[in-house]
C-alpha positions in Angstrom: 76.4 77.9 192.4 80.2 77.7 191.3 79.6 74.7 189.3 76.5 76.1 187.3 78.2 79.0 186.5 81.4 77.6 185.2 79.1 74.8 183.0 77.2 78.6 181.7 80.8 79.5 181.1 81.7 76.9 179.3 78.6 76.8 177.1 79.0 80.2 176.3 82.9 79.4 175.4 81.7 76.6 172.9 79.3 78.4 171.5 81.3 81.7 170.7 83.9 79.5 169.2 81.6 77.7 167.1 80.3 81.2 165.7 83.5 82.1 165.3 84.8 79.1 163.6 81.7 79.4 161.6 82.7 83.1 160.3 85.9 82.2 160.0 84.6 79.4 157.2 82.4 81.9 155.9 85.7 84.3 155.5 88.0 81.4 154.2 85.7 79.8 151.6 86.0 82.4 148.6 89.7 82.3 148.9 90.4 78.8 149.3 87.7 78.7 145.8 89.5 81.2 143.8 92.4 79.4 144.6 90.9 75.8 143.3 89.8 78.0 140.7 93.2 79.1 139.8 94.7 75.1 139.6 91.3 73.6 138.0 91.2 72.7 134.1 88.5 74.6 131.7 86.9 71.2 131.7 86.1 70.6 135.4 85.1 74.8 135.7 83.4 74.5 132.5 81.4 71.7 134.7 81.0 73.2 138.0 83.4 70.6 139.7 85.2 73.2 141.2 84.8 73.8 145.2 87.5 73.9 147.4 89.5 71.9 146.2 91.6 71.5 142.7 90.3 69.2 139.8 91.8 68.3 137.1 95.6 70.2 138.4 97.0 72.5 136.3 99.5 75.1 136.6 98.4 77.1 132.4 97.0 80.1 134.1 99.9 80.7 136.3 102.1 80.2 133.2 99.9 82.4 130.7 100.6 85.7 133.4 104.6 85.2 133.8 105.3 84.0 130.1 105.5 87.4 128.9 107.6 88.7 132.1 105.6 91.6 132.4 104.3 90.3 135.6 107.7 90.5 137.1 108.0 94.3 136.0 104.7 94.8 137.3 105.7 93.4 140.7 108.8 95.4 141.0 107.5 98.5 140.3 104.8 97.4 143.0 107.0 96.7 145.3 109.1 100.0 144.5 105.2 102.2 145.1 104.6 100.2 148.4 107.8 100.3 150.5 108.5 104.2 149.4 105.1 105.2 149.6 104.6 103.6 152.7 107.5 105.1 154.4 107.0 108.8 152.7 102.8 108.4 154.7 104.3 107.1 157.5 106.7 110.0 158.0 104.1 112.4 157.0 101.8 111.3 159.0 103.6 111.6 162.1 105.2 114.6 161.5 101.3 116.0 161.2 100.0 113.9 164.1 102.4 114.7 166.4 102.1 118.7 166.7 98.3 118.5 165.8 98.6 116.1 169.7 99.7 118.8 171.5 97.1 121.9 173.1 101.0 124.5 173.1 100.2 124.5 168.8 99.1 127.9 168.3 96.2 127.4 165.6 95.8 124.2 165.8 91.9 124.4 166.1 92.2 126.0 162.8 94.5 123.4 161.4 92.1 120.7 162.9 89.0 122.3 161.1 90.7 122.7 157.9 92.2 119.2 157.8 88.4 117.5 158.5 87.4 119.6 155.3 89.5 117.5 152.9 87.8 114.7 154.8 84.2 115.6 153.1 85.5 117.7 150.0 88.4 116.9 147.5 89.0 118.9 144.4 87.9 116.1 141.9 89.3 114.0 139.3 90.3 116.4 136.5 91.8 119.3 139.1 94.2 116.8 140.3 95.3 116.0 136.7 95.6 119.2 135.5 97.6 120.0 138.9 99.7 117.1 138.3 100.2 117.7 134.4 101.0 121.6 135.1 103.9 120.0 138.2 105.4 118.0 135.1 105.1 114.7 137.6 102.9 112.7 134.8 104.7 109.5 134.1 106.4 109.7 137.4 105.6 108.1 141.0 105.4 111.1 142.4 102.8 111.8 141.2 101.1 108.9 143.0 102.7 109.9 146.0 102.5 113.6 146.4 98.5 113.5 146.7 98.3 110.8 148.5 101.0 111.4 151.5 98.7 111.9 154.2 95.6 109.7 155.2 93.5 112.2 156.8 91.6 109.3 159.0 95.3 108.0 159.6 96.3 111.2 161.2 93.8 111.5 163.1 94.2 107.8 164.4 97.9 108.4 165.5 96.6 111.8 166.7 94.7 110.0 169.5 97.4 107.8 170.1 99.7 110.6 170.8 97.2 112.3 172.9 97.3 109.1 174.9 100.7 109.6 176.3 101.9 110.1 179.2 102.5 114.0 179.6 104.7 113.3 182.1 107.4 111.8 179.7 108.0 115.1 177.9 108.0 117.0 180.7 111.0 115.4 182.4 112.4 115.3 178.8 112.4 119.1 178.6 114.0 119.8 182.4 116.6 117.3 180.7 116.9 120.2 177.7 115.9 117.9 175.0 113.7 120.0 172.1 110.9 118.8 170.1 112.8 116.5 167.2 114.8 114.8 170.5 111.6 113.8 172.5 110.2 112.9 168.6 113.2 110.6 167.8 113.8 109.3 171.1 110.8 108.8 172.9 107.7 109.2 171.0 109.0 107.1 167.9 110.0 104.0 169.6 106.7 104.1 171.7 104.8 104.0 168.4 106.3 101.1 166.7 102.9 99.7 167.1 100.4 102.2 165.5 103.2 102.9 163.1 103.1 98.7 162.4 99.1 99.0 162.0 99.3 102.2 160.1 101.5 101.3 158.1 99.8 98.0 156.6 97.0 100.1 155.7 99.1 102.2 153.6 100.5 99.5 152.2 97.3 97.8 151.2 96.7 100.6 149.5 99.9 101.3 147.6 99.7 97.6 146.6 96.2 97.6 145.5 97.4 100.8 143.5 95.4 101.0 139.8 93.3 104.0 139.1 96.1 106.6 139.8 98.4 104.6 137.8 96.1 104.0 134.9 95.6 108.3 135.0 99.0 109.4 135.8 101.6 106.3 134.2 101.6 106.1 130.5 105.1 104.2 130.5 104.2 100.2 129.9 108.0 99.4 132.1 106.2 101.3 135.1 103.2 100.1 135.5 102.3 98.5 139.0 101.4 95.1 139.1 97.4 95.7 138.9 98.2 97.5 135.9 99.4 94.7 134.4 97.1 91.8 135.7 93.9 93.7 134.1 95.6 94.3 131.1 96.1 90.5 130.7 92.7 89.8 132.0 91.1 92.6 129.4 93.1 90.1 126.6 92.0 86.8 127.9 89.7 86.1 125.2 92.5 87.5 122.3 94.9 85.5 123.5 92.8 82.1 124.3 91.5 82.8 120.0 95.3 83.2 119.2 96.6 80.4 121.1 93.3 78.1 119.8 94.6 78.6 116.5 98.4 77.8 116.9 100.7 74.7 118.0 99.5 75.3 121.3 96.0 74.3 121.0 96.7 71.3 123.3 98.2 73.8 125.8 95.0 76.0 125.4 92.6 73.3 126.8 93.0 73.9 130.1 93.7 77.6 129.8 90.0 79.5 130.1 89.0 83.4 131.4 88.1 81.9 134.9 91.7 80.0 135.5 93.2 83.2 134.4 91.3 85.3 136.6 91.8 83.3 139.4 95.2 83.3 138.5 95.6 87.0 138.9 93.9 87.1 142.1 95.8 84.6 143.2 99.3 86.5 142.3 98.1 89.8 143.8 97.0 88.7 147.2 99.5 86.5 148.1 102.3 88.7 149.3 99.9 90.9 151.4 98.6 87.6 153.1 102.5 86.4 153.7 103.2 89.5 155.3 100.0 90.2 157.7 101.3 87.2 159.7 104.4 89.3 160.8 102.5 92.0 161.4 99.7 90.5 162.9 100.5 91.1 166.9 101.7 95.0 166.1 98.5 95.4 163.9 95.8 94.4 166.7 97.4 96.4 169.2 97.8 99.4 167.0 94.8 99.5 166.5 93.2 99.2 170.0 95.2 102.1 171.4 94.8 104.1 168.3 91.6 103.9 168.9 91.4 104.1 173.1 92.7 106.8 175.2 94.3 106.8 178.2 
């Protein structure tokens, strides 16, 4: 009996890592494409050679996005978004979560209600700009950050990881005569490095994928964010492949077409998230699972 059920086990083993490994191809493919895409000349995408795997090598599409160094200004001012913003929701966030945790709040069912309301209605596009144009923020990151320094689903996911503490560990902090910002720093911060890890990612996603509030709120070309900048010089690709067609660097501009480009920039604005997630990875899945779990 012990030996059919551990050949069903096994079975069942192989064939959930199959599936998986299957998905996980599935998952992989358009990346490792785009990035084939990205080294390939114009004559081997022109032909559909192009799978996973370079033809023809080329580095012109890379080159065509950092000539101009805008790329690098773009990545700074990323870089400058994502780590302030990302710290400014993360302290916001927890400083809402926290209290919101705790039955002792006295309205907090009236807090609660009102917060799910910005979940389903927002004041709209031209509101916010006029708001922001009338707080004299336009051409400034705040005005990227202000409106967007709390994650409403965010809260409420750190919410129910607070909720999921022990009770027991504030109440022998208190007989100890710590007050609320001591039990914060010293024991409910470090027991939250992981949601804070998880959380924190998904803000930074976000801050890094930043485009539409920049495109409304940043008129100043040195502070644009990096997205800013990649679809500028994907909305030129065809202005600058006429330019270059007609100039010394024709023989440059033979292996320098929309796609490469385009793969390029996708290339260039995914990498450093992907470098990161590894790091973050372990801190990340568990986050999320007691996030989501309580008890």
């Amino acid at each position: 009996m012990m030996g059919q059920t551990s050949l069903s086990n096994r079975i069942f083993h192989s064939m959930n890592a199959i599936l998986l490994g299957f998905i996980g191809l599935i998952t992989l493919f358009p990346f490792l494409n785009v990035i084939a895409n990205s080294l390939s000349g114009s004559r081997a995408l022109a032909s559909g050679e192009v799978f996973l795997w370079p033809v023809d090598w080329t580095f012109e599409g890379f080159h065509n996005l950092i000539e101009d160094g805008q790329l690098f200004i773009g990545m700074r001012n990323t870089i400058t978004i994502t780590m302030i913003g990302t710290c400014l929701n993360l302290i916001a966030t927890m400083l809402a979560a926290y209290p919101l945790s705790r039955g002792r709040l006295r309205g907090r069912n009236a807090l609660l209600m009102g917060i799910t309301f910005t979940m389903i209605f927002s004041g709209g596009i031209i509101p916010n700009f006029i708001l922001i144009k009338s707080l004299g923020l336009m051409n400034s990151y705040w005005a990227l950050w202000l409106p967007n320094l709390i994650s409403t689903y965010n809260m409420f996911v750190m919410k129910s990881f607070y909720e999921g503490l022990p009770v027991e560990l504030e109440e022998s902090a208190v007989m100890d005569g710590a007050n609320d910002f001591q039990i914060l720093g010293r024991i409910i911060i470090p027991l939250s490095m992981p949601i804070l890890a998880a959380l924190g990612l998904f803000y930074a996603v976000s801050w890094w994928n930043a485009y539409f509030n920049v495109l409304m709120y940043i008129t100043s070309s040195t502070k644009l964010s990096l997205m800013m900048v990649l679809y500028q010089k994907m909305n030129n690709v065809s202005e600058t492949l006429l330019t270059i067609g007609g100039s010394e660097g024709a023989m440059d501009s033979q292996n320098l077409t929309p796609e490469g480009i385009r793969a390029a920039a996708i290339v260039t604005a995914t990498a450093p998230i992907l470098m990161v997630y590894p790091f973050l990875q372990k801190y990340f899945i568990k986050g999320v699972l007691i996030g989501s779990v309580k008890g």
